[in-house]
BALOBA-1460 file (C-alpha; in Angstrom, 3 decimals):
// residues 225
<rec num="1" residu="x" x="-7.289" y="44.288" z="-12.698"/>
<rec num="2" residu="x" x="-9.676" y="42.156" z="-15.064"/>
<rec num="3" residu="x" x="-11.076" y="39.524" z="-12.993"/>
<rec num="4" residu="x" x="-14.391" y="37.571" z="-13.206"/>
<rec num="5" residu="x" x="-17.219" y="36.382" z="-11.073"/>
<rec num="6" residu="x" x="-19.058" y="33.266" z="-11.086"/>
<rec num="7" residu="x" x="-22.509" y="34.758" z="-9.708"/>
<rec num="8" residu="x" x="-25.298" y="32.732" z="-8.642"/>
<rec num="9" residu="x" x="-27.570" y="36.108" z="-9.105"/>
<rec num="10" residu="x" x="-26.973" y="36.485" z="-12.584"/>
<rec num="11" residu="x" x="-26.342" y="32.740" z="-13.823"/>
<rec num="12" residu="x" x="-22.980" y="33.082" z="-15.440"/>
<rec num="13" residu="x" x="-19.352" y="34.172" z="-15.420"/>
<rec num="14" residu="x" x="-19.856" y="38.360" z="-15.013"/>
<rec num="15" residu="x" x="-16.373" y="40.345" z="-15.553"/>
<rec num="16" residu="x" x="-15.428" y="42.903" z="-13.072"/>
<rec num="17" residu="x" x="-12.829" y="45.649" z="-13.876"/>
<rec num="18" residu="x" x="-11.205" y="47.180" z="-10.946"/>
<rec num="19" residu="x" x="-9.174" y="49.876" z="-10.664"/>
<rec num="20" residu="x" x="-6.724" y="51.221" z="-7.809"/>
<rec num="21" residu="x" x="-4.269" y="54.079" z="-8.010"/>
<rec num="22" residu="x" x="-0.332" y="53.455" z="-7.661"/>
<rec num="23" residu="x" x="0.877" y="52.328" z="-4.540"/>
<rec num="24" residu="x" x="-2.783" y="50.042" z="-3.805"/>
<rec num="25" residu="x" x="-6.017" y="49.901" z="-2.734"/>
<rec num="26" residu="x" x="-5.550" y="49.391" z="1.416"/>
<rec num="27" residu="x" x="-7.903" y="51.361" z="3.488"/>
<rec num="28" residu="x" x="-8.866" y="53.740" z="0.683"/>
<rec num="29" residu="x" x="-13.029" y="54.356" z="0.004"/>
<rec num="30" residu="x" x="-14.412" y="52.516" z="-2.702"/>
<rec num="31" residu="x" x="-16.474" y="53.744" z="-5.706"/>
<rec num="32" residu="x" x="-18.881" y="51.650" z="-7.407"/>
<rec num="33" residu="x" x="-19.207" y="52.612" z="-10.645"/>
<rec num="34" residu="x" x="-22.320" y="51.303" z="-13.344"/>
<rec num="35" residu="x" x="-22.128" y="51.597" z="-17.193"/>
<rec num="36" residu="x" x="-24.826" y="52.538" z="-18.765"/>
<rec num="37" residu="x" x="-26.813" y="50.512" z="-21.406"/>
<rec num="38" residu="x" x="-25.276" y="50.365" z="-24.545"/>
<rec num="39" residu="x" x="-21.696" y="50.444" z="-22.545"/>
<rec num="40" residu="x" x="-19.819" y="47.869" z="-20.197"/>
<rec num="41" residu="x" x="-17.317" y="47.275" z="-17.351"/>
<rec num="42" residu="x" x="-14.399" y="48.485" z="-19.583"/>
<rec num="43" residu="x" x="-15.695" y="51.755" z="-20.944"/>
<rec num="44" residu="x" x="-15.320" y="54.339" z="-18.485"/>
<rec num="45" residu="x" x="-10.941" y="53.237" z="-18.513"/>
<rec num="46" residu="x" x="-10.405" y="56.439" z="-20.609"/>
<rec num="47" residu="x" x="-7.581" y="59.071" z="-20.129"/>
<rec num="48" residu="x" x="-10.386" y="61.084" z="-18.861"/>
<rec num="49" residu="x" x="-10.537" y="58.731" z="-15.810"/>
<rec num="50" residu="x" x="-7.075" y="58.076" z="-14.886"/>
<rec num="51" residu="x" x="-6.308" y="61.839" z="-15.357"/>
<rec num="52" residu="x" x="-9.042" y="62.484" z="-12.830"/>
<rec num="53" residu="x" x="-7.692" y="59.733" z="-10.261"/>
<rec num="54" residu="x" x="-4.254" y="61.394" z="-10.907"/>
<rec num="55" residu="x" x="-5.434" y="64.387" z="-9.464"/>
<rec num="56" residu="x" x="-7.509" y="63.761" z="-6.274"/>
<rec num="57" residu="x" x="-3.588" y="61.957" z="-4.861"/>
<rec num="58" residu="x" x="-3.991" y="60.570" z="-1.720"/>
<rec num="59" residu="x" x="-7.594" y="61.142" z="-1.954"/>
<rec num="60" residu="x" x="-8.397" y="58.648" z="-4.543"/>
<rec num="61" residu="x" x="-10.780" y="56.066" z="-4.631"/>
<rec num="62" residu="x" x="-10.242" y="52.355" z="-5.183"/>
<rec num="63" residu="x" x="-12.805" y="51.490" z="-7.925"/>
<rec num="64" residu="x" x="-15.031" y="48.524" z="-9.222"/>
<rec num="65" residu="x" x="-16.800" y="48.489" z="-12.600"/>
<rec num="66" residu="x" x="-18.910" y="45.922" z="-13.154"/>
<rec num="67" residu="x" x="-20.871" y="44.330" z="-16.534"/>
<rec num="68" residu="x" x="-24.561" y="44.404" z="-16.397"/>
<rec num="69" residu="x" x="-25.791" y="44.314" z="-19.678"/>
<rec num="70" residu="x" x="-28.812" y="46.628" z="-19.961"/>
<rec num="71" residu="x" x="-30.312" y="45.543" z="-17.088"/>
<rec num="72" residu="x" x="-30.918" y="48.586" z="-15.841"/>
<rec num="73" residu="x" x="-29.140" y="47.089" z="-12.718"/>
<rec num="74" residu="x" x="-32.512" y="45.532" z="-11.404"/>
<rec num="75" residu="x" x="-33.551" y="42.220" z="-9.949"/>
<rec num="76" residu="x" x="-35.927" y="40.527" z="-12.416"/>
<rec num="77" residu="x" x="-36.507" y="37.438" z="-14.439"/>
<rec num="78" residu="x" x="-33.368" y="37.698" z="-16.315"/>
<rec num="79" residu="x" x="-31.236" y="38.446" z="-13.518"/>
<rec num="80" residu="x" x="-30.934" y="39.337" z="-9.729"/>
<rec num="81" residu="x" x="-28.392" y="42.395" z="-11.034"/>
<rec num="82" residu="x" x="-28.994" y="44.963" z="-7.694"/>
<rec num="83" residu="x" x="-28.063" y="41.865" z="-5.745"/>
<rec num="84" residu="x" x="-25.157" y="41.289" z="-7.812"/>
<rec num="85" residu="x" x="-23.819" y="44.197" z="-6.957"/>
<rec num="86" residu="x" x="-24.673" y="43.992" z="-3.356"/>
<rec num="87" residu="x" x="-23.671" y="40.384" z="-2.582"/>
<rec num="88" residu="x" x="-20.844" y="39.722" z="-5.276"/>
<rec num="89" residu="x" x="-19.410" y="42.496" z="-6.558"/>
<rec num="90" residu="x" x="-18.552" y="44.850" z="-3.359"/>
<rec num="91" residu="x" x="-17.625" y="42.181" z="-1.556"/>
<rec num="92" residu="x" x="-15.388" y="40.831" z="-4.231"/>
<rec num="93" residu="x" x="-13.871" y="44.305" z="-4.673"/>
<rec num="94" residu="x" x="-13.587" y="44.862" z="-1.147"/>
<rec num="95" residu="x" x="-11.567" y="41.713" z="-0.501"/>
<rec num="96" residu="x" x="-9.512" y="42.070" z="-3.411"/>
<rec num="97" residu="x" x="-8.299" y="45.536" z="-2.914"/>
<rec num="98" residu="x" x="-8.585" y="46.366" z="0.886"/>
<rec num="99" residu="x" x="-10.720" y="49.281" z="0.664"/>
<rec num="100" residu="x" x="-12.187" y="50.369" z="3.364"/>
<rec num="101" residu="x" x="-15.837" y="48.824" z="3.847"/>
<rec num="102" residu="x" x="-16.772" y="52.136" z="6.358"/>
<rec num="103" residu="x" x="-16.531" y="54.053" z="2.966"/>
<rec num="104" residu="x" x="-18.346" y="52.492" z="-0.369"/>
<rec num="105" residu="x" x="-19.963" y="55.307" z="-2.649"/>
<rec num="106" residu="x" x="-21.790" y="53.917" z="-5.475"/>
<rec num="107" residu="x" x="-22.654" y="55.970" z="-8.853"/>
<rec num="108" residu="x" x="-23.270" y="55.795" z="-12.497"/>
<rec num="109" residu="x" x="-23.734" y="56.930" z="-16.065"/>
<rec num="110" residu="x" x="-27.515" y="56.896" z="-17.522"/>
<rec num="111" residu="x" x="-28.664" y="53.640" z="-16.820"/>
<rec num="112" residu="x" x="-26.160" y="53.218" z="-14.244"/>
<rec num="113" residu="x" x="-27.168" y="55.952" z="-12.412"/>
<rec num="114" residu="x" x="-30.714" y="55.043" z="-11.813"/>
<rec num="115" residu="x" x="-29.560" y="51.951" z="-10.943"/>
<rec num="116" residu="x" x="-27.033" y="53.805" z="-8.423"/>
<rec num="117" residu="x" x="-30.274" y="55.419" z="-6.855"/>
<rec num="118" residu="x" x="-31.705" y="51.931" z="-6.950"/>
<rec num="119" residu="x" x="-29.807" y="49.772" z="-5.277"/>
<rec num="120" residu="x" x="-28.964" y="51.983" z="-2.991"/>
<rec num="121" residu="x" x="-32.650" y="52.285" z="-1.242"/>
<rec num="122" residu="x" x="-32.475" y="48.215" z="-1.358"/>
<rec num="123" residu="x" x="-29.367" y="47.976" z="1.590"/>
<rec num="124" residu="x" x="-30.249" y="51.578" z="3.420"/>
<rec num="125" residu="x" x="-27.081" y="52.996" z="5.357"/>
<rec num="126" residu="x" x="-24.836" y="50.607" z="3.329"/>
<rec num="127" residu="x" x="-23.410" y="53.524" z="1.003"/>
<rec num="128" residu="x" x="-21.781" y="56.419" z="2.175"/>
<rec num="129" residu="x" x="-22.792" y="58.307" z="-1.309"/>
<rec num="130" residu="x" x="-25.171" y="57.695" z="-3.926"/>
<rec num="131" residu="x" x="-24.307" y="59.543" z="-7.117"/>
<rec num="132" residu="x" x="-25.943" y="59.813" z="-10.863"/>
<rec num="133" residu="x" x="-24.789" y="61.520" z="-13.897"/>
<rec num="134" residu="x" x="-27.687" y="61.632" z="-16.689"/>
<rec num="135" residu="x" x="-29.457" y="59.444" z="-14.564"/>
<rec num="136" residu="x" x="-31.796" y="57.722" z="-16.888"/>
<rec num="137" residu="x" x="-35.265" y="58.417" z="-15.066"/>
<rec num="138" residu="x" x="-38.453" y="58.220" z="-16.711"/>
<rec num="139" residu="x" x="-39.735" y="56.368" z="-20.052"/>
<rec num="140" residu="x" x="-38.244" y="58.569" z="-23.078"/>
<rec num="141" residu="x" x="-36.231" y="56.837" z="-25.515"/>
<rec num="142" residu="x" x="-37.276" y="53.527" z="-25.296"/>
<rec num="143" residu="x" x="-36.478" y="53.525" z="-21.488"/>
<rec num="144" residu="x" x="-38.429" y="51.142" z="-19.827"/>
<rec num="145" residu="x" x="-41.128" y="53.131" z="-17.548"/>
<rec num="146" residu="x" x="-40.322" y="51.132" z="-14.733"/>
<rec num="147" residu="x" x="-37.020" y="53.597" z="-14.164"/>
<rec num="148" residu="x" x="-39.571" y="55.836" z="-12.589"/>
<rec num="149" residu="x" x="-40.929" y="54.215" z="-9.489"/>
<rec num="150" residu="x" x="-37.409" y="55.585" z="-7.835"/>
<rec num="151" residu="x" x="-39.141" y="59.317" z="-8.260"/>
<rec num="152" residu="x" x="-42.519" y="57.514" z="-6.333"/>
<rec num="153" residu="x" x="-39.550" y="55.688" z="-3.784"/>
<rec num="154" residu="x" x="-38.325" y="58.760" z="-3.129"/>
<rec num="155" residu="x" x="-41.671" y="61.169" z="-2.631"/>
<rec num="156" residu="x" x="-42.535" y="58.506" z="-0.285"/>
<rec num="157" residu="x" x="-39.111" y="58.611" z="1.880"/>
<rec num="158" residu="x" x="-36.753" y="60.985" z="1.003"/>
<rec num="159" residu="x" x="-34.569" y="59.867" z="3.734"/>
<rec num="160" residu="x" x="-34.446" y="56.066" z="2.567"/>
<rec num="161" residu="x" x="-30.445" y="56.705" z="1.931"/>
<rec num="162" residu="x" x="-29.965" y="57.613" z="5.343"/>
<rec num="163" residu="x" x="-26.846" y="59.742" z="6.103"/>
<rec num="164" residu="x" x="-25.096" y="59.216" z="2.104"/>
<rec num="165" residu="x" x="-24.338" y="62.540" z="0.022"/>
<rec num="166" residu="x" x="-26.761" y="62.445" z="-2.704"/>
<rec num="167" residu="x" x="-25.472" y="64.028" z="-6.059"/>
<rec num="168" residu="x" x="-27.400" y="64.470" z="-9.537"/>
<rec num="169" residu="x" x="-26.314" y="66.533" z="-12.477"/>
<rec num="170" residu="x" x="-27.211" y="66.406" z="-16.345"/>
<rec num="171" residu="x" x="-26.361" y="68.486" z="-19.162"/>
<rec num="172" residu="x" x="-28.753" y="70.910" z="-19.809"/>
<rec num="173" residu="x" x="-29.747" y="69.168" z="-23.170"/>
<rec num="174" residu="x" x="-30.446" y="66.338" z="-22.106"/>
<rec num="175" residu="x" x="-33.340" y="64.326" z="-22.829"/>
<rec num="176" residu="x" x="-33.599" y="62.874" z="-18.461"/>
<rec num="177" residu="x" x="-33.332" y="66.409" z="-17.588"/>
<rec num="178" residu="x" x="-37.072" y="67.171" z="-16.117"/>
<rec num="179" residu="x" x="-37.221" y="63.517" z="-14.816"/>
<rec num="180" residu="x" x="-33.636" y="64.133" z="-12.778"/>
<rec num="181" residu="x" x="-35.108" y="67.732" z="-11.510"/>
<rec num="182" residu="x" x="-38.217" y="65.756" z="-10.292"/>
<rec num="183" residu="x" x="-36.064" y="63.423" z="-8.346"/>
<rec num="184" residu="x" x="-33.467" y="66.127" z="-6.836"/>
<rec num="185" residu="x" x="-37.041" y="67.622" z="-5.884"/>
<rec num="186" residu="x" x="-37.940" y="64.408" z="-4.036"/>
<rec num="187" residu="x" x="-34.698" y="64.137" z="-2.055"/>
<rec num="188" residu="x" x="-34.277" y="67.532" z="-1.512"/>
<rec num="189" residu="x" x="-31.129" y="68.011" z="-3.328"/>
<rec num="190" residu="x" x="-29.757" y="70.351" z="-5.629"/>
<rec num="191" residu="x" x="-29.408" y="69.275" z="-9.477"/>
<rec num="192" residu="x" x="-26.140" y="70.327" z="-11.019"/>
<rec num="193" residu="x" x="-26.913" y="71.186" z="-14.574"/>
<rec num="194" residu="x" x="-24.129" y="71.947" z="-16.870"/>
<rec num="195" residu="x" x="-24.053" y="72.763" z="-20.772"/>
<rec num="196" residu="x" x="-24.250" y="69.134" z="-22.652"/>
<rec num="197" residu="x" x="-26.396" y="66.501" z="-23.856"/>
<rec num="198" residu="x" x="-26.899" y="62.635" z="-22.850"/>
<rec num="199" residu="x" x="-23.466" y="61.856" z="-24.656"/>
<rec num="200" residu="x" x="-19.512" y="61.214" z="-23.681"/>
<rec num="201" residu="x" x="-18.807" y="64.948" z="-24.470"/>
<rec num="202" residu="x" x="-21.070" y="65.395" z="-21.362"/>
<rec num="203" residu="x" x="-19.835" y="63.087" z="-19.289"/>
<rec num="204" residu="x" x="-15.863" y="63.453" z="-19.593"/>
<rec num="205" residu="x" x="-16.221" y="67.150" z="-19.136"/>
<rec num="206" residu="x" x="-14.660" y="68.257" z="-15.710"/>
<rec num="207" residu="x" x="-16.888" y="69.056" z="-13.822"/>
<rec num="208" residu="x" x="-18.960" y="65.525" z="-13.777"/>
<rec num="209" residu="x" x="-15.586" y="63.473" z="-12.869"/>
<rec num="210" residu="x" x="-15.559" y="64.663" z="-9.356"/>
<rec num="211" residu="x" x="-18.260" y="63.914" z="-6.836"/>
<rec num="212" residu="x" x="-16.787" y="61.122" z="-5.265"/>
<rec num="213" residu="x" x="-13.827" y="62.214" z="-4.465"/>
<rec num="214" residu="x" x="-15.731" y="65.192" z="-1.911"/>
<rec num="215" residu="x" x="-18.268" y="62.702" z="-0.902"/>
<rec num="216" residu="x" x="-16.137" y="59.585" z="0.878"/>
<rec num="217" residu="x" x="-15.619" y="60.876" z="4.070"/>
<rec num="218" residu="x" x="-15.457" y="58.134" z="7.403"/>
<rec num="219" residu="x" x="-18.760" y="56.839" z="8.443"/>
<rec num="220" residu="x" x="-19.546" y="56.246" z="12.143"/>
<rec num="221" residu="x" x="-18.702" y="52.484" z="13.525"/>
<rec num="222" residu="x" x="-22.669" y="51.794" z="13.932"/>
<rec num="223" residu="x" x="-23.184" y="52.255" z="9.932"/>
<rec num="224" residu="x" x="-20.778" y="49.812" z="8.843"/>
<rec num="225" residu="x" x="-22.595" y="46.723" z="6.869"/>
């Protein structure tokens, strides 16, 4: 479904692509899923995807993939883009599809996976997991340095995210690689490294498709947001 939002975080009409396996969205967990920055809301609908859905069945989340340009999914002068995704798009997703609101994971490619990390230490217990594949962490490339006060957020509480699975992995090429080890380090996680580089070979492989699908489980009545 290709629908779009009016936001009043991000001054303009912002598309949102949403996604829910045959038979609907009702009561299934919810995956919020960030581009990174030279993609948007429309390139992660590859056979690599859908194939993936196919097989997780009944387990399958709904998902939402929304634009943010490369914002690095941060508030700041050009655009309130965490609360975007907080305010507008889950709740827009939520309503639209049914999912269930006990279960929202949030996750993302480069970019969108620091931004995963993100905004998920601005709305603690909302998420029920907090993933990031080649999370872009750190200054190298033309990054913006900024991306690497979540490393400093994270030394100083590790358990901001409160009960969500935490997952990290990068290719063991890849340019984020020390940066994303320094963060697992801070949340006391283990980083999944496979063979790969900061590319789409990388990311459709197997083994990076997954995480959400093991990481949706119920929440307690007392977490839900």
């Amino acid at each position: 479904m290709h629908l779009t939002i009016d936001s009043r975080f991000v001054h303009g009409a912002m598309p949102l692509t949403l996604v829910t396996p045959a038979g609907g969205g009702p009561h299934r967990p919810l995956l919020v899923f960030l581009h990174g920055v030279v993609d948007d809301n429309n390139s992660q609908l590859t056979d690599h995807m859908f194939a993936a859905l196919h097989a997780l069945g009944p387990r399958a989340p709904d998902i939402a993939f929304p634009y943010g340009d490369a914002s690095y999914w941060v508030n700041s002068a050009d655009g309130a883009w965490a609360s975007y995704v907080l305010h507008e798009v889950i709740p827009k997703a939520l309503t639209v599809l049914k999912a269930d609101p006990r279960r929202v994971a949030i996750g993302g490619i480069s970019m969108g996976g620091y931004g995963a990390y993100t905004i998920a230490r601005l709305d603690p217990g909302r998420f029920c997991a907090v993933g990031g594949h080649s999370a872009a962490i750190g200054s190298p490339g033309g990054v913006p340095a900024s991306t690497s006060d979540v490393i400093a957020t994270a030394t100083a509480n590790p358990k901001l995210d409160g009960r969500a699975q935490l997952w990290l992995d990068v290719g063991a090429q890849d340019l984020f690689i020390g940066a994303d080890q320094r963060l697992a380090n801070a949340l006391h996680i283990q980083l999944h490294v496979w063979p790969g580089g900061h590319d789409f070979g990388y990311w459709n492989a197997p083994g990076a498709t997954t995480w959400a699908s093991t990481h949706t489980r119920s929440r307690p009545a007392d977490s839900v947001r």
